[in-house]
C-alpha positions in Angstrom: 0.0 0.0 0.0 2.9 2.4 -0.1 1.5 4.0 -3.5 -2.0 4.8 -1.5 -3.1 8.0 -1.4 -1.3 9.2 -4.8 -3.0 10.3 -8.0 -5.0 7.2 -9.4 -4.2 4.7 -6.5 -7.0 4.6 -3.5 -8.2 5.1 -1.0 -10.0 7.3 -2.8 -12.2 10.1 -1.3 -15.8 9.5 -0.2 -18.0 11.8 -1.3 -21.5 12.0 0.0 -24.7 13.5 -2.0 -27.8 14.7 -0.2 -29.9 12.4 -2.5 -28.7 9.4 -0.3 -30.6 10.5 2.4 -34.4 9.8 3.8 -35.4 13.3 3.2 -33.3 13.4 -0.3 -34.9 10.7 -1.7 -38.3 12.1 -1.1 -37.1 15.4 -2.4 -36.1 13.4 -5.5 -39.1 11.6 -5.9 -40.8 14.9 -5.9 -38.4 16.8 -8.1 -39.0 14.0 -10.6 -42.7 13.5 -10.7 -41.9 9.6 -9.0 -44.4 8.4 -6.0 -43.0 7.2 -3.0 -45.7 4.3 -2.5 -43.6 2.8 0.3 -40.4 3.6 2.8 -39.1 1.6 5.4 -35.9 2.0 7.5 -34.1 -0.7 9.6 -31.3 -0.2 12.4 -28.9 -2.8 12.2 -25.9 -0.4 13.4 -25.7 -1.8 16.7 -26.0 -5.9 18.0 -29.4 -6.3 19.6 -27.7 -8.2 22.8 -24.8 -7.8 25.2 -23.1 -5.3 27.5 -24.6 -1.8 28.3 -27.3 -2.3 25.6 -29.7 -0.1 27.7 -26.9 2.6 27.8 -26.8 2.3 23.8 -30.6 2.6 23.7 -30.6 5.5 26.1 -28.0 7.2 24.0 -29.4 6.8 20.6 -32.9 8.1 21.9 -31.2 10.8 23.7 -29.5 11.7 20.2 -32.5 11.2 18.2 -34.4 13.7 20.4 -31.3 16.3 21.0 -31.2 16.5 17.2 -34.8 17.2 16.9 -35.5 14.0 15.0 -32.9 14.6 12.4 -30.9 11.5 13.4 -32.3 8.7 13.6 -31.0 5.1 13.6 -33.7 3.7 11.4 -32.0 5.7 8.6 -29.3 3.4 8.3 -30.8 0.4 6.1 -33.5 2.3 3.8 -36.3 0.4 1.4 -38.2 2.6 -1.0 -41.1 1.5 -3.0 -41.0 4.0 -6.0 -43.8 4.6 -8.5 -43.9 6.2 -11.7 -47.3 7.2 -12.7 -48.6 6.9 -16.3 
C-alpha cells in the first residue's frame, strides 16, 4: 500500500450527496414527478444483545431527540417503494 493515497491509486475520497438521504430521496421523488408508495428503515448499526445495551438505547434516543429528529437510527438500512405514474 505504499503507492496509496497518490494520484490514481485509492483510497479514494468519499463523497457523500444529499440524494442518499431519507429526506433526499423524497425530495427526489418529488423533483421528478416519481411516487414514493412505500419507505421503510431498519437499524442494524448496533447488535441487539450484550453489555450496556440499555446505555446504547438511552444514547441513541437521547440523540434522536437532541437533534430534533434529524438522526435517527432507522436511517441506516432504507427500502423505497418507488412509482412512476402513467
Amino acid at each position: 500500500m505504499q503507492m496509496a493515497g497518490l494520484d490514481g491509486h485509492g483510497p479514494y475520497p468519499t463523497v457523500y450527496d444529499e440524494v442518499v438521504s431519507r429526506a433526499g430521496m423524497n425530495q427526489f421523488c418529488l423533483n421528478e414527478n416519481l411516487q414514493v408508495v412505500g419507505e421503510w428503515g431498519v437499524d442494524n448499526s448496533l447488535p441487539r444483545r450484550g453489555r450496556f445495551i440499555g446505555l446504547r438505547k438511552a444514547v441513541i434516543r437521547a440523540t434522536h431527540a437532541l437533534s430534533l429528529g434529524k438522526l435517527d437510527s432507522s436511517y441506516s438500512d432504507l427500502t423505497f417503494i418507488i412509482h412512476k405514474p402513467g
